[in-house]
C-alpha positions as CSV (number, residue, x, y, z in Angstrom):
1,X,14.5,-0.8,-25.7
2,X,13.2,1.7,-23.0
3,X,14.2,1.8,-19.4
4,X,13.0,-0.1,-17.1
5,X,10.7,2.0,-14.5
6,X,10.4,2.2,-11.1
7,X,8.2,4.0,-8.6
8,X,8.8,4.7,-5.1
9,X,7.4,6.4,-2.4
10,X,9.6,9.7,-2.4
11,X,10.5,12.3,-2.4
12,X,13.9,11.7,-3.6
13,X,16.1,10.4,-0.5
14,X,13.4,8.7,1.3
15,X,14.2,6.0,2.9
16,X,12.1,3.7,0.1
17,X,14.7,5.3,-2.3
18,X,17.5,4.2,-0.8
19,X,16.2,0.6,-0.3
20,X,15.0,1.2,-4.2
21,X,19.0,2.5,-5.4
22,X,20.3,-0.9,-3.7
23,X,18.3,-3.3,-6.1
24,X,17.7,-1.2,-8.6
25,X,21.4,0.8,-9.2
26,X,20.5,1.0,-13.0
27,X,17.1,1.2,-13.1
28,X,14.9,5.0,-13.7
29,X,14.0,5.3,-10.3
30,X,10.1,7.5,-10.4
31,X,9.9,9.3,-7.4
32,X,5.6,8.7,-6.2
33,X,3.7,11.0,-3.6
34,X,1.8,8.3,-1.6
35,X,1.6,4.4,-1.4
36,X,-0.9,4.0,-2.9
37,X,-0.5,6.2,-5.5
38,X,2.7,3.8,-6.0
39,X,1.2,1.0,-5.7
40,X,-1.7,1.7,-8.5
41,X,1.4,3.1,-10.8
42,X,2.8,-0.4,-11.2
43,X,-1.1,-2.2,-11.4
44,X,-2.0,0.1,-14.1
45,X,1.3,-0.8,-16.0
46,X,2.8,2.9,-16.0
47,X,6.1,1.5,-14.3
48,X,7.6,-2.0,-14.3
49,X,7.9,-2.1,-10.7
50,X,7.3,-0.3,-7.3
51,X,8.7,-0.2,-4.0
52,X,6.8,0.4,-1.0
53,X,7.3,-0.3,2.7
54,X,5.3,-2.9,4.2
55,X,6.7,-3.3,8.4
56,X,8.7,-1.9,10.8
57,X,10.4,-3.5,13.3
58,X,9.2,-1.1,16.0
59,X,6.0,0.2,14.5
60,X,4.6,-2.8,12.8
61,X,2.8,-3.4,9.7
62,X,2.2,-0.7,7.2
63,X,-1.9,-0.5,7.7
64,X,-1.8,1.5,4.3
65,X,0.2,-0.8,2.2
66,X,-1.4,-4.2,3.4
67,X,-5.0,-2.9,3.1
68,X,-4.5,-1.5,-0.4
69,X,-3.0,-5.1,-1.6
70,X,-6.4,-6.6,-0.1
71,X,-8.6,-4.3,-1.2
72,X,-8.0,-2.6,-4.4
73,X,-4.5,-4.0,-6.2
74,X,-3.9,-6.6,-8.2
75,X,0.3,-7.2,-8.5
76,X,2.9,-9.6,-6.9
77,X,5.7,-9.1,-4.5
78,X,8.5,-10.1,-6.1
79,X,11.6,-9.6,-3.9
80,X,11.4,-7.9,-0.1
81,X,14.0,-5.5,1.1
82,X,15.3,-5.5,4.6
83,X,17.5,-1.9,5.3
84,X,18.6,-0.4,8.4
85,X,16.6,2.1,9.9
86,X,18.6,5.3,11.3
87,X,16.6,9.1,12.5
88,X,17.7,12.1,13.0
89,X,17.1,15.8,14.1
90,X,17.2,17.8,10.8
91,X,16.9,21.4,10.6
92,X,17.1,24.2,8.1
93,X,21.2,26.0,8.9
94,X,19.9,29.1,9.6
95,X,18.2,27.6,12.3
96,X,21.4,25.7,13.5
97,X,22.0,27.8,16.3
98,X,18.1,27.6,17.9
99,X,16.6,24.4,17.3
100,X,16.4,23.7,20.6
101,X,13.4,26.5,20.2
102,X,11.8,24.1,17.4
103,X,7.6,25.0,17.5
104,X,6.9,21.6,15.2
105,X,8.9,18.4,14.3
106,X,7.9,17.0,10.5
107,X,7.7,13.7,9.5
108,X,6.5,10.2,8.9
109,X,4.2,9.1,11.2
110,X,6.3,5.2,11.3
111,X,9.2,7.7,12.5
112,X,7.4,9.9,14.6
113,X,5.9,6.7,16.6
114,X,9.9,5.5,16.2
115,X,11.3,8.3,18.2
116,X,8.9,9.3,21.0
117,X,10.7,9.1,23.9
118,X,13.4,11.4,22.7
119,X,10.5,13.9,21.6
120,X,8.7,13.6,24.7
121,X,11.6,13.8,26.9
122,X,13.8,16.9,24.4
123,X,10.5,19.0,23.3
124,X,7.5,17.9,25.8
125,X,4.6,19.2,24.2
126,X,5.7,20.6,20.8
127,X,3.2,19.5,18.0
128,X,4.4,16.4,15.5
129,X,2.8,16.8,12.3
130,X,2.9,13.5,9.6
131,X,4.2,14.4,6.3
132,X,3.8,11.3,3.5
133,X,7.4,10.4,4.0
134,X,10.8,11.4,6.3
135,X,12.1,12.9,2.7
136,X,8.9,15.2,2.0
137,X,8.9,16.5,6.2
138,X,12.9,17.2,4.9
139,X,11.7,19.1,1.7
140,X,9.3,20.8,3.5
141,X,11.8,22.0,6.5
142,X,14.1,23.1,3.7
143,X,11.4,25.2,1.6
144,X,10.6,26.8,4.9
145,X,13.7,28.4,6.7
146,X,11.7,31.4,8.3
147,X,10.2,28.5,10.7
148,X,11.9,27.2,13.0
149,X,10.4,23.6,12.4
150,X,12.4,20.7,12.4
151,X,12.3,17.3,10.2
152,X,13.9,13.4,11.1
153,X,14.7,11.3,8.4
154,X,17.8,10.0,7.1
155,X,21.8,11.2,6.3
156,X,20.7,11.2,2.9
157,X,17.4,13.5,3.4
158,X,19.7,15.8,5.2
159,X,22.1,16.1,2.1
160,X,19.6,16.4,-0.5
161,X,17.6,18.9,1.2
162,X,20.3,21.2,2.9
163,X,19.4,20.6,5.9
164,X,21.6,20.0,9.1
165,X,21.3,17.6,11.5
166,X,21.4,18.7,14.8
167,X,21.1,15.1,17.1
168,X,21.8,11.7,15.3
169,X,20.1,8.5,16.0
170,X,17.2,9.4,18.0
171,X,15.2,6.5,17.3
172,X,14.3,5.4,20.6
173,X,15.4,1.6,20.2
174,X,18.8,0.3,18.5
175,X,17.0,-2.6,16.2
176,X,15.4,-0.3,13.7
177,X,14.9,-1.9,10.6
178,X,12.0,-2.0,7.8
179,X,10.6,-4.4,5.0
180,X,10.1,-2.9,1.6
181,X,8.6,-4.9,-1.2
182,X,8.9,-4.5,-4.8
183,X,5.6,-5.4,-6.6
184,X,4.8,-6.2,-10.4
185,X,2.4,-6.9,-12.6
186,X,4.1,-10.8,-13.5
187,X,4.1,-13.3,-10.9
188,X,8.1,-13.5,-11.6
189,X,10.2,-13.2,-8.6
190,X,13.7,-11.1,-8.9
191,X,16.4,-13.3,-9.3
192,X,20.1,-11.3,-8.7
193,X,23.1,-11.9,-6.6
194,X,22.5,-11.0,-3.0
195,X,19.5,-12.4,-1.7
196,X,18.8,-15.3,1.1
197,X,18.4,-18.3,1.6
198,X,14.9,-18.6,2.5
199,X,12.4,-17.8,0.0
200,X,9.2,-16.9,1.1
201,X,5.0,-16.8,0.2
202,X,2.7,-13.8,1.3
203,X,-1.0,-14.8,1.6
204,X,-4.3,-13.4,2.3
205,X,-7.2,-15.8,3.8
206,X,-10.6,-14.7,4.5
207,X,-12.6,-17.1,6.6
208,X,-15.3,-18.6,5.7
209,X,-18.6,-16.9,6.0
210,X,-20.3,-19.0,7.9
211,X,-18.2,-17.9,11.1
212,X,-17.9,-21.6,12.4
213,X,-16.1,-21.9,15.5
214,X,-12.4,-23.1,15.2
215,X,-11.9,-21.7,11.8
216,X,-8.7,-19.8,12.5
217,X,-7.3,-23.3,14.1
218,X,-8.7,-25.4,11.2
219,X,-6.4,-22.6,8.9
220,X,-3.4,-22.9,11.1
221,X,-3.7,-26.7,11.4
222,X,-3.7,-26.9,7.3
223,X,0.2,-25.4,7.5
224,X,0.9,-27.4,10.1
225,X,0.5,-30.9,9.6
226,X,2.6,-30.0,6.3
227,X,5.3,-28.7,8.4
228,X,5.0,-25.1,6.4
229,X,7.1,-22.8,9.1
230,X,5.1,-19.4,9.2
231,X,6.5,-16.8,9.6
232,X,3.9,-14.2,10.3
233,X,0.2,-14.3,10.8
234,X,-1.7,-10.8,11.3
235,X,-5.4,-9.9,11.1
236,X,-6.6,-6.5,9.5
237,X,-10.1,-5.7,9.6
238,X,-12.6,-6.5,6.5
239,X,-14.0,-3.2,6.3
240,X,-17.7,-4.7,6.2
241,X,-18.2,-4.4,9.9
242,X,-16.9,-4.9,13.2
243,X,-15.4,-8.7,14.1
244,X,-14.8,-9.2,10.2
245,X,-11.0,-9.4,9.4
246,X,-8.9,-10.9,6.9
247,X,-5.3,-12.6,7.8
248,X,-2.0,-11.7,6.3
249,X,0.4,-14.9,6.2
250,X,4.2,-15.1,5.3
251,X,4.8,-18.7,4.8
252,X,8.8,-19.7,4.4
253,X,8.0,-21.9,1.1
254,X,7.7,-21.8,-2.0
255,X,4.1,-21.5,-3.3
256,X,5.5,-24.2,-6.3
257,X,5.8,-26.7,-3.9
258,X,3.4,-29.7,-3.6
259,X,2.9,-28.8,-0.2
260,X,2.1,-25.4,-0.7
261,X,-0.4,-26.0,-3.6
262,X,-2.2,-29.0,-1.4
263,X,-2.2,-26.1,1.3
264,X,-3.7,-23.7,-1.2
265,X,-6.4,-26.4,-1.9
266,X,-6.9,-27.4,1.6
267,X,-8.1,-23.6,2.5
268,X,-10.6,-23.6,-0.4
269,X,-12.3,-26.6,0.3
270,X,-13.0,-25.4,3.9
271,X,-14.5,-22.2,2.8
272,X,-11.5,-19.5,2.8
273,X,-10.7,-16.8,0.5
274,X,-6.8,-17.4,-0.7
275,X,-4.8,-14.3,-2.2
276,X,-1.7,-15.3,-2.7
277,X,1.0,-12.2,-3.3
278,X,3.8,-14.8,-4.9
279,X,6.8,-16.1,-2.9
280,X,9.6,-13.7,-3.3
281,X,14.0,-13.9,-2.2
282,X,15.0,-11.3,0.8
283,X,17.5,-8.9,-0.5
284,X,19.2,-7.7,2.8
285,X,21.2,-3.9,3.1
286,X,23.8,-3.4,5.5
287,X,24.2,0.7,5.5
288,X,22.0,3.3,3.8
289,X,22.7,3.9,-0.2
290,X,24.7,6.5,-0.8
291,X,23.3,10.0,-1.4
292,X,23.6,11.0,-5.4
């Protein structure tokens, strides 16, 4: 029987590889440039599973991840991972001695936005640039010691890469975590020791066309005369023109549920789109995964 495969956005060390090595510890983890080059890997059935972020607690939702759900994959979230979020100043060891002479910093742009009132306050005006994740700004420090350029990322990054890390925990707010979830092609969630309590159901509504007034409150009222605790509720634009949006929906039931199915059937009948992206157990980390 082969080994089950799954994709992440890497490089190797990332921080969706760490989140990845907690739930997936014997598992051939397939290191995947961009999200939604991820996220089309697991659709088109070259990997089991994929593991992409989807919020931060600081930054928000992952505009990239949500949209490309909506808009062009078809897969299920089958288990979210909630992990600790910690940044640091990385630079390449020869540049140890000077990197308070850094001419660019590297990295996500979730973690650039995450630490800008270190950057602002340590460097002023020196340029960010985004890299596709905190591990490929670390790669690309390493690859490059004749710059003095600087990465953040994670402990992990650091080790894989060579790198050193010159100031720890630079995030500019002490609650730092993010959301990862782990998508398939089988509406089957993970079921493993670890998880919560509290399972939970991702939707996507689209109102209907007819852009009655009230139709937002007429959605809202069908969860809760049911007593169906949400969550979340967010709005991302349509992408056919300006006032269009669809709503993303975390719902803390099970979709299985009489009342989540009369829900379901509720938001039809008046009109809405319903995408539903499965319910799905919380897998909480308490520390980063250990560098291998």
């Amino acid at each position: 029987m082969s080994t089950q495969q799954v994709a992440y956005l890497g490089p190797e060390a990332s921080f969706t590889h760490l989140a990845s090595k907690c739930l997936f510890q014997h598992k051939q983890l397939v290191p995947i440039r961009t999200i939604p080059e991820a996220i089309e890997a697991v659709a088109s059935g070259k990997v089991d599973n994929a593991v992409v972020p989807i919020e931060n607690a600081l930054e928000g939702t992952v505009p990239l991840t949500i949209d490309y759900l909506f808009h062009e994959a078809d897969v299920y979230v089958i288990a979210e991972i909630l992990a600790p979020i910690e940044q640091h100043l990385m630079v390449h060891p020869d540049n140890e001695k000077r990197w308070e002479d850094i001419t660019t910093v590297y990295s996500h742009p979730h973690a650039l936005a995450q630490c800008h009132k270190f950057l602002y306050n340590r460097f002023g005006k020196v340029p960010l640039e985004q890299s596709t994740s905190t591990a490929a700004a670390a790669k690309f420090v390493s690859e490059n010691e004749q710059a003095c350029i600087a990465a953040i990322g994670n402990t992990s990054a650091a080790t894989e890469y060579g790198l050193k890390i010159v100031e720890h925990n630079i995030h500019d707010f002490h609650f730092n975590h993010t959301r990862f979830f782990v998508l398939s092609q089988k509406n089957k969630s993970i079921q493993q020791p670890g998880h919560t309590d509290q399972i939970k159901t991702t939707v996507m509504i689209t109102l209907p066309k007819d852009d009655r007034s009230g139709a937002l409150h007429q959605v809202l009222s069908v969860f809760a005369w049911r007593q169906l605790n949400l969550s979340k509720i967010e709005s991302r634009p349509l992408k056919t023109g300006l006032g269009q949006y669809f709503f993303i929906i975390d719902v803390l039931e099970d979709e299985r549920t009489p009342m989540m199915v009369g829900a379901v059937e509720e938001l039809k009948a008046l009109g809405c789109e319903v995408k539903s992206l499965g319910s799905y157990n919380t897998y909480e980390t308490e520390t980063e995964a250990p560098a291998d």
